[in-house]
C-alpha positions as CSV (number, residue, x, y, z in Angstrom):
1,X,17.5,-6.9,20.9
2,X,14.3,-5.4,21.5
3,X,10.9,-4.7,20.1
4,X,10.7,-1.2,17.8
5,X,9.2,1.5,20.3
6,X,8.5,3.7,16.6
7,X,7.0,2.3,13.3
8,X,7.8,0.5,11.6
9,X,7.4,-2.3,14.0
10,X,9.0,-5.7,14.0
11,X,5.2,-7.1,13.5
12,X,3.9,-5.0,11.1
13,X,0.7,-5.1,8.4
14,X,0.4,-3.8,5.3
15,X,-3.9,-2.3,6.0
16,X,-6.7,-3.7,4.4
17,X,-8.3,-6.5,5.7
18,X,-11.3,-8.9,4.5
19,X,-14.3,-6.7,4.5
20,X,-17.4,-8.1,7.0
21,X,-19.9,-9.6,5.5
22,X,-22.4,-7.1,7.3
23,X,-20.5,-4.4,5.6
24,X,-20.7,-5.6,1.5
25,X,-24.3,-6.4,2.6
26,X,-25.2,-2.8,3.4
27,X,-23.3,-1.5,0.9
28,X,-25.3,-3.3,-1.4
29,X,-28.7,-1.9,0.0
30,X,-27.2,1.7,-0.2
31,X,-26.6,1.3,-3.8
32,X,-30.2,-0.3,-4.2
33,X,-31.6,2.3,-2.3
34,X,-32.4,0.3,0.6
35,X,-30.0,2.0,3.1
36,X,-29.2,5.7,3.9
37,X,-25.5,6.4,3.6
38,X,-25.8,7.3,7.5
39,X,-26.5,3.6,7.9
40,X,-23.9,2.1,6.5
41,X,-21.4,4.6,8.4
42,X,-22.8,3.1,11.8
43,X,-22.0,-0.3,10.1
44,X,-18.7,0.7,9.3
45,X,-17.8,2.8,12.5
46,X,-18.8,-0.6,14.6
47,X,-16.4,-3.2,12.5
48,X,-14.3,-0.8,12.6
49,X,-13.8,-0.4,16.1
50,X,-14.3,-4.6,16.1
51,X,-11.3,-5.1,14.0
52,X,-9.0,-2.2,15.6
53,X,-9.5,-4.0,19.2
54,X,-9.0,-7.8,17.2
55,X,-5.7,-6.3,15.9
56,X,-4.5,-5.0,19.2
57,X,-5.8,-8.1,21.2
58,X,-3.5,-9.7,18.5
59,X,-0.4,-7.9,20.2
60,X,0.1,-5.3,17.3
61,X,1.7,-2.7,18.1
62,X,0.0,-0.7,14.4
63,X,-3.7,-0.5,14.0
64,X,-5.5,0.1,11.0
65,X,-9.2,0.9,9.5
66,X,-8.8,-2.2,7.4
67,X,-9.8,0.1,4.5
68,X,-13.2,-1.0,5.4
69,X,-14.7,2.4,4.2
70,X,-13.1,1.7,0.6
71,X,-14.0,-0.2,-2.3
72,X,-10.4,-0.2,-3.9
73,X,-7.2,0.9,-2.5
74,X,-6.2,3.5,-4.7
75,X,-9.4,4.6,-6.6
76,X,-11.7,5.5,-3.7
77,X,-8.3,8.2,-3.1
78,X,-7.4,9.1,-6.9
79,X,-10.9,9.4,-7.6
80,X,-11.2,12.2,-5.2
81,X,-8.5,14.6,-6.7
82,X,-10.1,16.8,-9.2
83,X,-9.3,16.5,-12.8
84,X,-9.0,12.9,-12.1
85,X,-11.4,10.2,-13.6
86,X,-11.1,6.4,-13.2
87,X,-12.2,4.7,-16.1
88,X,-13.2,1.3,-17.2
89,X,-9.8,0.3,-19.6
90,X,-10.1,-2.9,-21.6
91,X,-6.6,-2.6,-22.8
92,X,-4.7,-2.9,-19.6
93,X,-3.0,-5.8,-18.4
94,X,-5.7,-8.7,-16.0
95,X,-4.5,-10.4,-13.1
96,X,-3.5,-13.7,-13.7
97,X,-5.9,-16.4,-14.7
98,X,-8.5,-13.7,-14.4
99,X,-10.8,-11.8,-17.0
100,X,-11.6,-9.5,-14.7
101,X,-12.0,-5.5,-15.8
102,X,-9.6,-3.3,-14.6
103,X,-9.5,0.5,-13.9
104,X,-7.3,3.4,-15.1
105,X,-7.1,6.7,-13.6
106,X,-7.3,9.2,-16.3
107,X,-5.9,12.8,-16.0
108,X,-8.7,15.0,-17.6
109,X,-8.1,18.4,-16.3
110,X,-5.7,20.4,-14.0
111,X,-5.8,18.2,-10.9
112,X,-6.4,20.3,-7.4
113,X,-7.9,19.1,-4.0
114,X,-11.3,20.5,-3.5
115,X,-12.0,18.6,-0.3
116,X,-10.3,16.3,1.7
117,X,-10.1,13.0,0.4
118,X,-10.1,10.9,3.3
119,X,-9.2,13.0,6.2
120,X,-12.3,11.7,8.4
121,X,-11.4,8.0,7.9
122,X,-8.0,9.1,9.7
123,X,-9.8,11.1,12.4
124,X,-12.7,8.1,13.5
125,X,-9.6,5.3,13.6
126,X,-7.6,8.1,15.5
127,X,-10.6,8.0,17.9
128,X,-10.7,4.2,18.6
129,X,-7.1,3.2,19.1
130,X,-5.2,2.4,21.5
131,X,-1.6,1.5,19.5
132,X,-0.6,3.9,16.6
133,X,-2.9,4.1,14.2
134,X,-1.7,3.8,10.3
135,X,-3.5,5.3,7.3
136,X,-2.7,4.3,4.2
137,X,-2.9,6.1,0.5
138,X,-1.8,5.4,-2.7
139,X,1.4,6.4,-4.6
140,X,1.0,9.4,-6.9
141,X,3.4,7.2,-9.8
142,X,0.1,5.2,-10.5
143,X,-1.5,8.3,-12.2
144,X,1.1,7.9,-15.1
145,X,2.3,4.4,-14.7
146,X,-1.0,2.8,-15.4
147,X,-2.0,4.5,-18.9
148,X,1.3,6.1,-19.8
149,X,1.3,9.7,-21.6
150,X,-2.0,8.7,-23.1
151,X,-3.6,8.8,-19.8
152,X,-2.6,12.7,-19.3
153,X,-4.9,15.2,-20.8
154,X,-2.3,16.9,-23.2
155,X,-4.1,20.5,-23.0
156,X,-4.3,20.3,-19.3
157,X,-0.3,19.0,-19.2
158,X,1.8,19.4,-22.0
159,X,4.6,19.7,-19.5
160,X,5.2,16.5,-17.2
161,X,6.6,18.7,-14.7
162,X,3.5,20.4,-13.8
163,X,1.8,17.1,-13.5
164,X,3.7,15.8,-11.3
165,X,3.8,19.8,-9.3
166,X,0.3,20.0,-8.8
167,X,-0.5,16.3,-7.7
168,X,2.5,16.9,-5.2
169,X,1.0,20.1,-3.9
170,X,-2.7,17.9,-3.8
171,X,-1.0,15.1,-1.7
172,X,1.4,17.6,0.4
173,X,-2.0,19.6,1.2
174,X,-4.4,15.9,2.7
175,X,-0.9,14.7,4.1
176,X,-1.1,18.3,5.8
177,X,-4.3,17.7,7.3
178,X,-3.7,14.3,7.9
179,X,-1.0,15.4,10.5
180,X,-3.4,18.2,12.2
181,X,-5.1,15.7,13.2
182,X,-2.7,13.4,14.5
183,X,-1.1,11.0,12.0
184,X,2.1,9.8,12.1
185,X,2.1,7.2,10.6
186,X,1.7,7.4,6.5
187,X,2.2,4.6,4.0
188,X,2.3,5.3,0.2
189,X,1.1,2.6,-1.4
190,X,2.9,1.7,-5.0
191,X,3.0,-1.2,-7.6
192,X,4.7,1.0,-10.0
193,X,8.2,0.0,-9.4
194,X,7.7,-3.3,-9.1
195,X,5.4,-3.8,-12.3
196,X,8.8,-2.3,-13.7
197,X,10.7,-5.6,-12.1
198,X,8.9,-7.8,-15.1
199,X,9.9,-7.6,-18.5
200,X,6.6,-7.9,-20.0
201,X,5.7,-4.5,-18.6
202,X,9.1,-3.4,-19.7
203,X,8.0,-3.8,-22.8
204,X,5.0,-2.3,-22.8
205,X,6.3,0.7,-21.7
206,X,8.6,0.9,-24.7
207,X,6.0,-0.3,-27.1
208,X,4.2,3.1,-25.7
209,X,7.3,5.4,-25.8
210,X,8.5,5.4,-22.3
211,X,11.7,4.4,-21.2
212,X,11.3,1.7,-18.1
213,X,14.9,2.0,-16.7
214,X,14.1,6.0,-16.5
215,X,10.5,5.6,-14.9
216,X,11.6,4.7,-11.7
217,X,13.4,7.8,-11.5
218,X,10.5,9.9,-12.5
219,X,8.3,8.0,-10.1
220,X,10.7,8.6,-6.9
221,X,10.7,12.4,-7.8
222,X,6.7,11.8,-8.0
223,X,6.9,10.8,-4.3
224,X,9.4,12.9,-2.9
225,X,7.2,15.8,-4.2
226,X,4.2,14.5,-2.2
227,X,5.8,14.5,0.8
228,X,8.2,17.4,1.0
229,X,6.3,18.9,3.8
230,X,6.1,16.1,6.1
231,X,6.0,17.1,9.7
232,X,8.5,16.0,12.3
233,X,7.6,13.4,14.0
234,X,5.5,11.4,11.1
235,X,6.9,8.7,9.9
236,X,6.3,7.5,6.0
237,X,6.8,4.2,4.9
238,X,6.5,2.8,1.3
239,X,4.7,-0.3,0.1
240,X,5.0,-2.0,-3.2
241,X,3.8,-5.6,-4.0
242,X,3.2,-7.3,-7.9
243,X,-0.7,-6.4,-7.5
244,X,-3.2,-8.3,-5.5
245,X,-6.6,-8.7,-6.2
246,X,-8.7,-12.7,-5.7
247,X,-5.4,-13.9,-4.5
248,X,-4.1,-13.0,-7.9
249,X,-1.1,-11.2,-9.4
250,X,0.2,-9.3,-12.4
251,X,3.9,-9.0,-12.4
252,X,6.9,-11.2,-11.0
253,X,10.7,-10.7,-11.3
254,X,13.3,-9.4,-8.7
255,X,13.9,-5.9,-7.4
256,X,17.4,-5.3,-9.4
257,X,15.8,-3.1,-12.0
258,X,14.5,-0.9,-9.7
259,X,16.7,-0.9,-6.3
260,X,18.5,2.3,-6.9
261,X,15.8,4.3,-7.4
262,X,13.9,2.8,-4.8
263,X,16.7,2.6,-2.2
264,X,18.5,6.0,-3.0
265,X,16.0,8.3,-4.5
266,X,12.9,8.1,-2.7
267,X,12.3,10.0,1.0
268,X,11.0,7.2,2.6
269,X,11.6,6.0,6.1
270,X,11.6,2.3,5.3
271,X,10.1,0.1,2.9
272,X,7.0,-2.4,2.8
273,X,8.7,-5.2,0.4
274,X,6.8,-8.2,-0.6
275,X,8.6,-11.3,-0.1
276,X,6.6,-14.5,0.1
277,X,7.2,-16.4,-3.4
278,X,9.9,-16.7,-5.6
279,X,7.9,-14.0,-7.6
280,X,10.2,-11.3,-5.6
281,X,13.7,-12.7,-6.4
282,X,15.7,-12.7,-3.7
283,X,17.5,-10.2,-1.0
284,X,20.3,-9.3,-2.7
285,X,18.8,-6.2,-4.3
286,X,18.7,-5.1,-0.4
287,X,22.6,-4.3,-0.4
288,X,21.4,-0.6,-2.0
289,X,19.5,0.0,1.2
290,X,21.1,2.7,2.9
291,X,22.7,2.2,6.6
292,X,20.1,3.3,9.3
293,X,16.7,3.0,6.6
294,X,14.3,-0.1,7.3
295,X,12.9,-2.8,5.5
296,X,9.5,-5.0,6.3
297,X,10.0,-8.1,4.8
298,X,6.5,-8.9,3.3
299,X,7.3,-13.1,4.0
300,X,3.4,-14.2,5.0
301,X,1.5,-14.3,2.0
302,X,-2.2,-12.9,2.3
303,X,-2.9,-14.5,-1.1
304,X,-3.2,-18.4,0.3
305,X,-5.0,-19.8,3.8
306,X,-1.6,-22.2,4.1
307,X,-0.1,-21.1,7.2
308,X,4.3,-20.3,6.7
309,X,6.4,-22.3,9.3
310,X,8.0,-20.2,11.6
311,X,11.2,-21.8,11.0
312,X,11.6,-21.3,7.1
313,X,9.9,-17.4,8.1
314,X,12.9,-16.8,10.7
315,X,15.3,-18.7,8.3
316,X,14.2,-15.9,5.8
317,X,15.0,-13.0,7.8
318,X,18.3,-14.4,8.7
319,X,19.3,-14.5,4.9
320,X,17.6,-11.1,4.5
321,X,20.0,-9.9,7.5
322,X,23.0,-10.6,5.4
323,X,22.0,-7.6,3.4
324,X,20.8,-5.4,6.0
325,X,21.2,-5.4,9.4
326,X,18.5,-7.5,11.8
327,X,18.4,-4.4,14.2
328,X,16.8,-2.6,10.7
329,X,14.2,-5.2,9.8
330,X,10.9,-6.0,10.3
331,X,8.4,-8.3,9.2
332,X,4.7,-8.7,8.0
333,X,2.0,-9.5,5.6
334,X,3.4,-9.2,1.9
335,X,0.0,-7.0,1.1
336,X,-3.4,-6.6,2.4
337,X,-6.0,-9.1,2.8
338,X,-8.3,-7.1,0.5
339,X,-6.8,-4.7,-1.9
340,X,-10.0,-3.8,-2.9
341,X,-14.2,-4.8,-1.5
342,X,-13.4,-8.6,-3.3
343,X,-10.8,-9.5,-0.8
344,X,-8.7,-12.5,-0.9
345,X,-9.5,-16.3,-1.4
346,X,-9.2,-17.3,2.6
347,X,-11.4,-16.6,5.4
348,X,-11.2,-14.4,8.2
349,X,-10.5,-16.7,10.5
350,X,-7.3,-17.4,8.4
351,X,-6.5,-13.6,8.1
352,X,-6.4,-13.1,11.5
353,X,-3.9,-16.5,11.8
354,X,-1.7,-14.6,10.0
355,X,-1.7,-11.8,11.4
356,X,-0.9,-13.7,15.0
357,X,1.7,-15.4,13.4
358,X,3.5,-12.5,12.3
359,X,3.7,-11.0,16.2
360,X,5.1,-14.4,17.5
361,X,7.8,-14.6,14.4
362,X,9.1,-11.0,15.6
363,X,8.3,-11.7,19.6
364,X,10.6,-14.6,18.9
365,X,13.4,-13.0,16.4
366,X,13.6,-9.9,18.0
367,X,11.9,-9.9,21.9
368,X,9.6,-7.9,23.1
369,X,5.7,-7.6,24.1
């Protein structure tokens, strides 16, 4: 058995990695007015090309930005749609054993894409790799499944189903340009389905007057809207993790609630599934997968510096195989390094450990260069 010649690839990453330390310090100065935005671009365009050339010197056969132009995964992209406001929300759910603020996007208005929201982030990684470059965005779910009904201006929507029509034409329209200019490679980011895998966010979902065991449904309509118009050739994946943010998490339970709607309902070409603590459950919700899809098994934790054995990691995909078959699995990271500008509690050093250890797992499971 050999190595994947098209993503996803047996050694594969989730994105974001650990920002420099040269990059939070000039972002600092530009909000201090000590550095011209232009600045801090050269800053960025450098690490960037620094990490791309680490990752591929790494043997991966997927290259990404690291995000290092964000500040959070999903707001620095929702933030951009028009009509769309993130906002400071004291009610929501913190990470655990943190105190932390957290964020909502709020749907003000009738949402439309006035700009592109991160088109030239695609086109300068384009520029500097040599493997396939992937570019990440968040799911379009996490505009409802955050703040619920309350969180959608009623005026602008007092029909769901134009929500959910317009964001699809906003995310159709950058996943449009994305592919002018060479993308093929997409990942939709989403904690949505997952959150819906613990029972405490169950229940706050009925306390607010949703249904959880029908939001999965209306969340893989919600992605198969966005990318309807998907070009030949691209390929669009689908992460979802239990949050991450300071090595943190919010949600735990196994993938059973959500598998069918996940598995069977959503366009995907294969699925980004964290894996590395008892937090996911176990495989069995991978029976639903359909013959011929792929799954990345998320099995190396980017929460933790301890480095996984590679027996217990190929021991793992062996009881994953069970479910579906080893020729349709691959494995990586169970999240990025640095959801957002904080990053994880371990050091670079350690990322980039992981990241190695992840290419010799699959060099040694499934062959390959």
């Amino acid at each position: 058995m050999s190595a994947r010649a098209t993503p996803p690839f047996r050694a594969d990453q989730v994105g974001s990695l650990l920002r420099p330390a040269e990059i939070k310090k000039a972002r600092a100065e530009v909000e201090r007015g000590e550095m011209s935005a232009g600045e801090l671009r050269t800053i960025e365009d450098r690490c960037i090309r620094e990490a791309v050339a680490r990752q591929e010197a790494l043997g991966l056969q997927v290259v990404t930005d690291g995000e290092y132009r964000r500040g959070w995964w999903n707001h620095d992209f929702l933030g951009k749609i028009d009509g769309v406001e993130i906002e400071l929300d004291q009610q929501s759910y913190k990470f655990a054993g943190s105190d932390d603020p957290r964020y909502t996007p709020k749907v003000r208005r009738r949402v439309r894409r006035t700009r592109p929201m991160m088109l030239e982030h695609f086109r300068y990684l384009r520029s500097v790799a040599n493997r396939t470059p992937k570019f990440t965005m968040p799911s379009p779910s996490i505009l409802y499944h955050r703040g619920g009904r309350a969180a959608i201006d009623r005026g602008a929507y007092p029909d769901l189903d134009r929500l959910w029509s317009d964001v699809g034409r906003v995310y159709r329209e950058e996943i449009r340009d994305l592919a002018a200019a060479g993308c093929t490679y997409l990942q939709i980011d989403d904690t949505s389905f997952s959150f819906l895998c613990d029972e405490k966010f169950r229940a706050s979902c009925r306390a607010r007057g949703d249904d959880p065991d029908e939001l999965p449904h209306m969340y893989a309509k919600a992605v198969n809207a966005a990318i309807a118009d998907r070009p030949p050739g691209m390929t669009i994946v689908m992460h979802t993790c239990r949050g991450n943010w300071k090595s943190t998490w919010l949600a735990e339970g196994g993938y059973d609630p959500v598998a069918q709607a996940v598995f069977n309902e959503t366009d995907v070409d294969a699925w980004f599934l964290e894996y590395d603590s008892e937090r996911a459950g176990g495989f069995e919700p991978l029976r639903f997968v359909p013959k011929g899809k792929k799954v990345v098994l998320g099995l190396v934790s980017t929460k933790t510096a301890l480095l996984e054995k590679k027996d217990v990691l190929k021991k793992r995909i062996d009881n994953a195989a069970k479910y579906v078959p080893l020729q349709n699995l691959c494995v990586s990271p169970q999240c990025g390094f640095a959801s957002s500008h904080h990053g994880n509690l371990l050091t670079e050093d350690d990322q980039w450990r992981k990241l190695e250890l992840v290419v010799e797992v699959a060099r040694e499971v499934w062959g390959g260069n």
